[in-house]
N, C-alpha and C positions, 0 to 999 in steps of 0.2 A: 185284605191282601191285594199284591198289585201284579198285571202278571210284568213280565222282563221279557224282551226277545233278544234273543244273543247269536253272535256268527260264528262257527265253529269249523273245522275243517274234516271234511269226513270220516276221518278215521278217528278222529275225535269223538264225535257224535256216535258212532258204531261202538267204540270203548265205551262212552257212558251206557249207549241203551242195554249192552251183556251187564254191566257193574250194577246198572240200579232193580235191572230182573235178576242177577244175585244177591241184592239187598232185599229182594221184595218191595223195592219201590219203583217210583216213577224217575225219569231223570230232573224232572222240577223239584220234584221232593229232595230228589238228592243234591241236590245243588242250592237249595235252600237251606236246608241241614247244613252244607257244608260253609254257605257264607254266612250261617247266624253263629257255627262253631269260632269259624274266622273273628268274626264281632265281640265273642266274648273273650278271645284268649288273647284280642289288640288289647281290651278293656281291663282283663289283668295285669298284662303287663304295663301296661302304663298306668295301674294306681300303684305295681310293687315300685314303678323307677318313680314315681314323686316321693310315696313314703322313702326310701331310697334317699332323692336326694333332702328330703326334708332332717333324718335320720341322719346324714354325712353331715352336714352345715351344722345342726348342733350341736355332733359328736365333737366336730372344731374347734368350736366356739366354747366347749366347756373344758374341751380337753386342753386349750391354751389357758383359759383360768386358773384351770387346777393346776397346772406347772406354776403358775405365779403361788399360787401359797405352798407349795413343797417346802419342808423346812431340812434343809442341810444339817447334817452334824458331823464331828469330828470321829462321833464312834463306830458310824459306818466306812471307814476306814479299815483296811484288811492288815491285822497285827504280824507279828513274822512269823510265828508261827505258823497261822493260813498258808501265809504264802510260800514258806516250804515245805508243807504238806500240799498244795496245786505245783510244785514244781517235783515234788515226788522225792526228796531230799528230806530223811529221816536223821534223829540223833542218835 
């Protein structure tokens, strides 16, 4: 471990020393806690935004493939009937 000296402004320093004797710790402890927490939740979120963008680029990429083989028919076409039953127009 290495130690860090930091400049803080005193009511700063007076905030940490009540906050880390309400933790039961020390203010080094707590402030190590708090930038190893920092470290792993940057470390999260940036494996979710690569998976992410890796995830988006070949959702693209296939999802423009698969439009190219979609095959069209005549029978998905909406007959009249459909259509005046979605316009609410009975016999």
């Amino acid at each position: 471990m290495k130690n860090v000296t930091i400049t803080v402004e005193d009511s700063v320093l007076d905030w940490a020393r009540i906050e880390a004797a309400r933790r039961g710790s020390s203010v080094s402890r707590m402030l190590g806690d708090f930038m190893a927490e920092m470290m792993q939740r940057e470390d999260a979120y940036e494996r979710a935004y690569l998976a992410w963008r890796t995830d988006e680029r070949s959702w693209k990429q296939s999802a423009a493939e698969s439009s190219k083989n979609i095959a069209r028919s005549p029978i998905s076409k909406r007959t009249t009937a459909q259509k005046s039953i979605e316009s609410g127009v009975t016999e």
